[in-house]
C-alpha positions in Angstrom: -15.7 7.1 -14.3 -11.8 7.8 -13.5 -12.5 7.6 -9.7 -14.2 4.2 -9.7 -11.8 2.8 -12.1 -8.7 3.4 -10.5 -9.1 1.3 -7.0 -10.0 -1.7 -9.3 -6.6 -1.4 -10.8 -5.5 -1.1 -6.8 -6.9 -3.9 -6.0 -5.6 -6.0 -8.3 -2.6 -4.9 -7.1 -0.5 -3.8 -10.3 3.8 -3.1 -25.6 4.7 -5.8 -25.4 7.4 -7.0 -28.0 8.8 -10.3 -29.1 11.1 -12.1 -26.6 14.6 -13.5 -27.7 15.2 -17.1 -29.0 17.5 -17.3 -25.7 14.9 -16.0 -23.4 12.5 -18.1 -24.5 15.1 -21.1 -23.9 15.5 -20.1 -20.7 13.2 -22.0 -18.2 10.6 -20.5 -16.6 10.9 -20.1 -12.6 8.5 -21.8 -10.3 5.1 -20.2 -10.2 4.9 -21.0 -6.3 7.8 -19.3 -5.1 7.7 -16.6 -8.0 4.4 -15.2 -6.7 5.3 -15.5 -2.8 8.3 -13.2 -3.9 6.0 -11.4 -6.4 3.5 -10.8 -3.2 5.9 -9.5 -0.4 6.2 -6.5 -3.3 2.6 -5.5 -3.4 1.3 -2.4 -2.2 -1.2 0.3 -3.6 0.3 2.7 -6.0 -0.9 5.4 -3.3 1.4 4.3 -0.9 4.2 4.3 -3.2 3.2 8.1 -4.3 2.9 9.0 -1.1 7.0 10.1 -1.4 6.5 11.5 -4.9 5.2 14.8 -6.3 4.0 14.2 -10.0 2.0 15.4 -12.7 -1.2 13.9 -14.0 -2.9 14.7 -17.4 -6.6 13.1 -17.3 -8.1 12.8 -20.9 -11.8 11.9 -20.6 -13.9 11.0 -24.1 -18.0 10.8 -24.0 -18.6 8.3 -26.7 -21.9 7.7 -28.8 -23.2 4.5 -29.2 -20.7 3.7 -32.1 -18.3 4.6 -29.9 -16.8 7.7 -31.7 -15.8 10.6 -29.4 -18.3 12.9 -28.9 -16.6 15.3 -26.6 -13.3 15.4 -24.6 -12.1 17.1 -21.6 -8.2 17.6 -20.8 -7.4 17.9 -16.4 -3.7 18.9 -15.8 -3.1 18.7 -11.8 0.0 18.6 -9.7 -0.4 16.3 -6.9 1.3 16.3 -3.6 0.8 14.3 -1.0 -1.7 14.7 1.7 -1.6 16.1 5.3 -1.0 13.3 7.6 -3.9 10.7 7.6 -5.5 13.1 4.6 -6.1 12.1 1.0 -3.4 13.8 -1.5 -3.3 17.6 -2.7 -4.1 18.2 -6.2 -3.5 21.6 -7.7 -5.4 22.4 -10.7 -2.7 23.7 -13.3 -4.6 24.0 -16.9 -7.8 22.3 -18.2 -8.4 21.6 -21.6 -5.6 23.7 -22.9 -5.9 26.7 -21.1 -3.7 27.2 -17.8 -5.6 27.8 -14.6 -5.2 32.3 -14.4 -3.0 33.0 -11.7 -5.6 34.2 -9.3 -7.2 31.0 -8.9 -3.7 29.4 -8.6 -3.3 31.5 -5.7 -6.7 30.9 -4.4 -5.7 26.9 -4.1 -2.8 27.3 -2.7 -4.6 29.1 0.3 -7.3 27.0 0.7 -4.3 24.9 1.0 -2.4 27.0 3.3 -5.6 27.1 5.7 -6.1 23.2 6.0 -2.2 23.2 6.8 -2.4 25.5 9.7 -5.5 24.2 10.6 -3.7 20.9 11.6 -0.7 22.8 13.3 -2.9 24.5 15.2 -5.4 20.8 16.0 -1.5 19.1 16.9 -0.6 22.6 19.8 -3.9 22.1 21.3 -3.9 18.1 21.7 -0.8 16.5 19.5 -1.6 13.1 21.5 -5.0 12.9 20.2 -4.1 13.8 16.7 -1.5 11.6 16.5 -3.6 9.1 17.5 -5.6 9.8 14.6 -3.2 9.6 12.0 -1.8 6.8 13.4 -5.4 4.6 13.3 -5.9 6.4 10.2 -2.6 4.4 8.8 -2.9 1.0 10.3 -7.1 1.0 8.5 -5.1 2.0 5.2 -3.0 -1.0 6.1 -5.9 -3.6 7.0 -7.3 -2.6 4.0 -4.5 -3.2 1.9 -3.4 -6.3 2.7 -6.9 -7.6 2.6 -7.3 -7.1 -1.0 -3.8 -8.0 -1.5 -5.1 -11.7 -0.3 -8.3 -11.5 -1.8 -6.4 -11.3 -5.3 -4.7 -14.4 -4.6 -7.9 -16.3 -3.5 -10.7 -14.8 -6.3 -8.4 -15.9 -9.0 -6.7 -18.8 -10.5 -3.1 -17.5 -11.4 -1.6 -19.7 -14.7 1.6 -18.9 -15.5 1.8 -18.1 -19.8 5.4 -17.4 -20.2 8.3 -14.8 -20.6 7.8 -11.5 -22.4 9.7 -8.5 -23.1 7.5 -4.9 -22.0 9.5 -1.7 -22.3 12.9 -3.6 -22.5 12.5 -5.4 -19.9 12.2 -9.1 -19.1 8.9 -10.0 -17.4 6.6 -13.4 -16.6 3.3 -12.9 -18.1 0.8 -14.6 -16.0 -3.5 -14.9 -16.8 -5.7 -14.2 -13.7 -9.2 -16.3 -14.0 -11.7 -15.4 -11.5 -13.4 -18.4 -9.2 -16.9 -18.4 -9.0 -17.0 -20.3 -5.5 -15.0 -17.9 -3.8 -16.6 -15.2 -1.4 -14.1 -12.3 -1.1 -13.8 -10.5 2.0 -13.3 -6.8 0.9 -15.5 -4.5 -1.5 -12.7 -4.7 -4.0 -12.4 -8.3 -3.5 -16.2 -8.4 -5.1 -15.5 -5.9 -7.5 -12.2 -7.9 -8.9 -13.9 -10.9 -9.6 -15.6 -9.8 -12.6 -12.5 -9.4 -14.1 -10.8 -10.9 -16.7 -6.9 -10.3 -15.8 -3.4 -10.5 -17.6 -0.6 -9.3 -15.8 3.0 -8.8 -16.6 5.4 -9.0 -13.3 9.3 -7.9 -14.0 11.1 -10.8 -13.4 14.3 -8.9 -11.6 12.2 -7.0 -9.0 9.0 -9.0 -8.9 7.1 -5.8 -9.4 3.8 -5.5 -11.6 4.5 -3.6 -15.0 1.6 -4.2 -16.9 -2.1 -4.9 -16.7 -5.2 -5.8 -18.3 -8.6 -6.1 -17.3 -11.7 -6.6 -19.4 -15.3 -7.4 -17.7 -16.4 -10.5 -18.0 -20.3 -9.7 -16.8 -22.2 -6.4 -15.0 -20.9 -4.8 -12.3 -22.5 -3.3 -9.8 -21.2 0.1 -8.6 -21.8 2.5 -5.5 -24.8 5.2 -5.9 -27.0 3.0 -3.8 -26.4 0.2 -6.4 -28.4 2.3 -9.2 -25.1 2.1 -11.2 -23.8 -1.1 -13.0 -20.5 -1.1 -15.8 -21.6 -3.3 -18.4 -19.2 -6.5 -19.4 -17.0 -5.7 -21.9 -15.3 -2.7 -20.2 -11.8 -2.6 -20.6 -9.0 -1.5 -18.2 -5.2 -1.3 -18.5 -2.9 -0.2 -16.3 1.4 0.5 -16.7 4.1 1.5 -14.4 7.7 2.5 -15.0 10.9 2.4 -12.9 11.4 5.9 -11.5 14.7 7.0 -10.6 15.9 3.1 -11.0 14.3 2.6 -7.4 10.4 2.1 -7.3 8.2 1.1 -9.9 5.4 4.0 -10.3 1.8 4.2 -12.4 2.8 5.7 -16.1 -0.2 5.3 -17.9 -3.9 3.9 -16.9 -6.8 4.0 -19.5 -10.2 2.7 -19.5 -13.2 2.4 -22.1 -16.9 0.9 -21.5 -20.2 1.8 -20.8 -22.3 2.4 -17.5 -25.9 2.8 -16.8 -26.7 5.4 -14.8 -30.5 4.6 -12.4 -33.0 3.1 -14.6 -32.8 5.2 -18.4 -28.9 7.0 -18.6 -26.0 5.0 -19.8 -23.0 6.8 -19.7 -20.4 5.9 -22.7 -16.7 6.7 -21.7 -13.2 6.2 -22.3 -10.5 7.9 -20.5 -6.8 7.7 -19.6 -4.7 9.3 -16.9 -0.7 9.6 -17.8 1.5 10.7 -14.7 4.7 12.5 -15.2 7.4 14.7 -13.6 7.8 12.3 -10.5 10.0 14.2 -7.9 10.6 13.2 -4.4 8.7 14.9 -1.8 10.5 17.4 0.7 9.8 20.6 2.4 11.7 22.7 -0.8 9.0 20.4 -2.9 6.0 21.9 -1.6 7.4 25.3 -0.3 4.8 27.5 1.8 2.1 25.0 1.8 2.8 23.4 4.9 4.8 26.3 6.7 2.3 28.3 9.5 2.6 31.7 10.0 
């Protein structure tokens, strides 16, 4: 359920405690111009990665209808990021518990090796055509992107709620409503819409800490739209300052339900923490991108 949950959050963009008696004095800026600012600062947590190499710990519960945990499964990968115009490396490290034996370790890391060379060796036979390719592979990412960036701003109605503090720092907590008259021009576009939204921008760096979702009917997912996530489903999303330069994804967890064709429904709750954020260089990633 991980993979389909997380480009909702995308989409949408991206502990509370009490505020101070002089915060809350303090008038609120203009909605307006605080979410034209707030915009010019969105962009999909996979571009911002794209510089990092992190950590991820994926903790995925199978619930029963009461919604105890029947079984859990623990994922520790590193990710780095991807060849040019390629989705990002994930190296399998341990899973639940129990690091990956060294032998496989090493079998990833040539599997790795291969795609690598693979792509030196594509660039000396035609490096014109494969830069060509990465570079139409980039500007689709960036259509895309900025098409649900506007979609989030035309499915919902954006109210303002007030100043709170999240993680010591001052944000502007904002509710998203969906519109039902509005026809959304991207996939996640549609799938935002059933969405319930609060949000939490920083009010220093107009960057999205904090998000909630919750489903406000059915949702219709891919496998030949066999697969809906019931209303009700729940999804929340935090980032946190890295390096006091760029707001990253900390935490993102999910709970619902799903059926599965005509009989399964799938019962699940799940969160993914990311860790360990170092900036990518050749020492980061040493002999994985380095030809014979």
């Amino acid at each position: 359920m991980t993979a389909r949950v997380l480009p909702i959050l995308v989409a949408l963009g991206f502990l509370i405690a009490g505020s101070t008696l002089g915060a809350q004095n303090r008038p609120l800026p203009d909605q307006e111009s605080f979410l034209t600012e707030t915009r010019k600062h969105l962009q999909t947590d996979s571009t911002l990665q794209s510089s990092y190499v992190y950590v991820e710990t994926r903790r995925e519960q199978k619930l029963d209808k009461g919604g105890r945990t029947r079984e859990e499964s623990v994922k520790v990968v590193e990710s780095h990021p991807g060849l040019p115009g390629e989705e990002r490396w994930e190296r399998l490290i341990a899973e639940d518990g129990r690091p990956v034996p060294p032998d496989k370790l090493a079998r990833q890391d040539r599997e790795r090796q291969q795609k690598a060379n693979e792509m030196v060796q594509r660039l000396a036979r035609d490096s014109s055509k494969e830069l060509a390719r990465q570079e139409r592979e980039l500007q689709k990412a960036r259509r895309e992107r900025d098409a649900a960036v506007s979609d989030i701003y035309s499915v919902f109605e954006i109210r303002m709620l007030g100043r709170e503090r999240v993680e010591e720092h001052d944000t502007i907590a904002f509710l998203l409503t969906p519109r039902r008259d509005t026809k959304p021009k991207t996939r996640a576009g549609e799938q935002i819409r059933h969405f319930s939204v609060r949000a939490w921008v920083s009010e220093n760096d107009h960057e999205l800490v904090k998000l909630e979702a919750e489903a406000i009917d059915n949702l219709r997912l891919g496998l030949g739209g066999l697969a809906r996530l019931h209303k009700g489903a729940r999804l929340s999303f935090l980032r946190r300052k890295v390096n006091g330069e760029v707001w990253l994804p900390a935490v993102v967890s999910y709970n619902g339900s799903a059926r599965v064709g005509l009989l399964v429904t799938l019962r699940r709750s799940g969160t993914s923490e990311f860790s360990g954020y170092r900036k990518y260089s050749v020492d980061t990633v040493e002999g994985f991108i380095r030809p014979k």
